[in-house]
N, C-alpha and C positions, 0 to 999 in steps of 0.2 A: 584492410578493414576486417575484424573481426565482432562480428554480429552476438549478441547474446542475449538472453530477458533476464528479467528483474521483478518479483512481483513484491507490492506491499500495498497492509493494510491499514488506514491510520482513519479512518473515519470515513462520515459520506465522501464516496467517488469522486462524484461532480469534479469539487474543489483539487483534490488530490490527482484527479488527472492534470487541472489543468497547470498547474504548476508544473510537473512532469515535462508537459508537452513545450514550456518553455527554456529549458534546458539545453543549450549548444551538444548534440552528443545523440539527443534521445533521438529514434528516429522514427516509435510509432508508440503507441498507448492505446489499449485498450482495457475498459472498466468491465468488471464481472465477477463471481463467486469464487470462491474458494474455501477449501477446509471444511465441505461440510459431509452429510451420508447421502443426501440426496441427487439423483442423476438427474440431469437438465432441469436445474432448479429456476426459478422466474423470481423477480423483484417481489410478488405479491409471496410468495414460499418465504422468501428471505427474513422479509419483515415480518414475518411471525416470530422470528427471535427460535424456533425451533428445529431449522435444519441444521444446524453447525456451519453456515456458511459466511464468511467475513466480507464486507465487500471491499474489493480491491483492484489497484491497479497492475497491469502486466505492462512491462515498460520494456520496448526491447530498444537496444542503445548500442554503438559502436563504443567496443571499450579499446582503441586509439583514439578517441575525442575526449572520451569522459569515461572515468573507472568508476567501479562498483563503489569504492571508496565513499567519492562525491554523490555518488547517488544517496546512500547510504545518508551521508551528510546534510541532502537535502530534505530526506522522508524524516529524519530527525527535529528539524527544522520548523516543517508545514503542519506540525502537532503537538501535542501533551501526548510524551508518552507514557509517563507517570498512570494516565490515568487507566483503569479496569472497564472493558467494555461500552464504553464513553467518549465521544465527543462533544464540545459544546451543548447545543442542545439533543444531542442525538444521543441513543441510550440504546444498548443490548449485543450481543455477543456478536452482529454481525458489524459493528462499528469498532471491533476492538484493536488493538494495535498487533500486526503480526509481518513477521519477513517469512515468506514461502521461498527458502534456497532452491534454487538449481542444482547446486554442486555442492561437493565438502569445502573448496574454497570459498565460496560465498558464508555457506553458514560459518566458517573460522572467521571471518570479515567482518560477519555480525553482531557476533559473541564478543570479539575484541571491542567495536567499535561500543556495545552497552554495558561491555567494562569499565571503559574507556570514559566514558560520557558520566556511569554510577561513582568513580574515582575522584572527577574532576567537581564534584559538586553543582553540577550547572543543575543541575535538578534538585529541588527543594527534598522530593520522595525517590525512591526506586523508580530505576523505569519496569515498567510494567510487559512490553512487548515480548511478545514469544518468538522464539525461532524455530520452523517447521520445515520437513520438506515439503517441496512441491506435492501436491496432489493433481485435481483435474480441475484445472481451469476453464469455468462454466463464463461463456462471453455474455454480458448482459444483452441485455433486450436494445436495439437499433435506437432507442430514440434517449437511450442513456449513452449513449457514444458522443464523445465531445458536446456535452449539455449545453454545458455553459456558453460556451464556444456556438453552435448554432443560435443561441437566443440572447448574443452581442453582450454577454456579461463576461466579468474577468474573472470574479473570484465569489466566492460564498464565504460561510461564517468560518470555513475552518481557522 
């Protein structure tokens, strides 16, 4: 078994973990900040649209079950990612579409793969997503941890 993370931004958490967490492969998820200036930033910080912080899932997965590939393939999938700091009804730079690499092979992985996706047409526009390295991964606040999931819901708007 070879252990690794994954993080990605595609809009609110909520939704975005739990699709994640139903993955043969994944083996844990946790929601929280990324990419911003501020050090232990909080939900209430986030949502001012001015720390630089995206919210996002870290996804750590056995990649003998399930490769970055398919991951990849699924965060592609659970969004628009055409769209600029946007989702659905959700609006501002911490909902925007981003892969925070681990490694150089991940970011080669990512780059190809919204090549790959830009080439094929399946999108009307550009995809829009950035590819970043890792920074520090700020864990959200306990009661954004599996949302959905404690209060028997399956999915939200994404």
């Amino acid at each position: 078994m070879a252990i690794e993370k994954a993080t990605f931004g595609a809009g609110c958490f909520w939704g975005v973990e739990a699709k994640f967490n139903e993955i043969i492969g994944v083996i844990d998820t946790a929601v929280g900040y990324e990419g911003g200036d501020l050090d232990q930033p909080t939900y209430k910080d986030v949502c001012t649209d001015r720390t630089g912080h995206a919210e996002v899932v870290q996804v750590t997965f056995d990649n003998s079950r399930i490769s970055y590939e398919k991951l990849l393939d699924a965060f592609f999938a659970l969004h628009d990612p055409t769209q600029v700091n946007r989702q659905g009804p959700d609006w501002g730079t911490q909902y925007r579409s981003v892969i925070f690499v681990h490694s150089e092979s991940q970011a080669a992985e990512a780059r190809a793969k919204i090549a790959e996706l830009n080439a094929s047409g399946t999108y009307r526009q550009p995809i829009a997503t950035k590819v970043e390295p890792t920074k520090v991964f700020w864990k959200a606040e306990e009661y954004h941890q599996r949302y959905l999931e404690k209060r028997g819901m399956v999915s939200c708007h994404i």
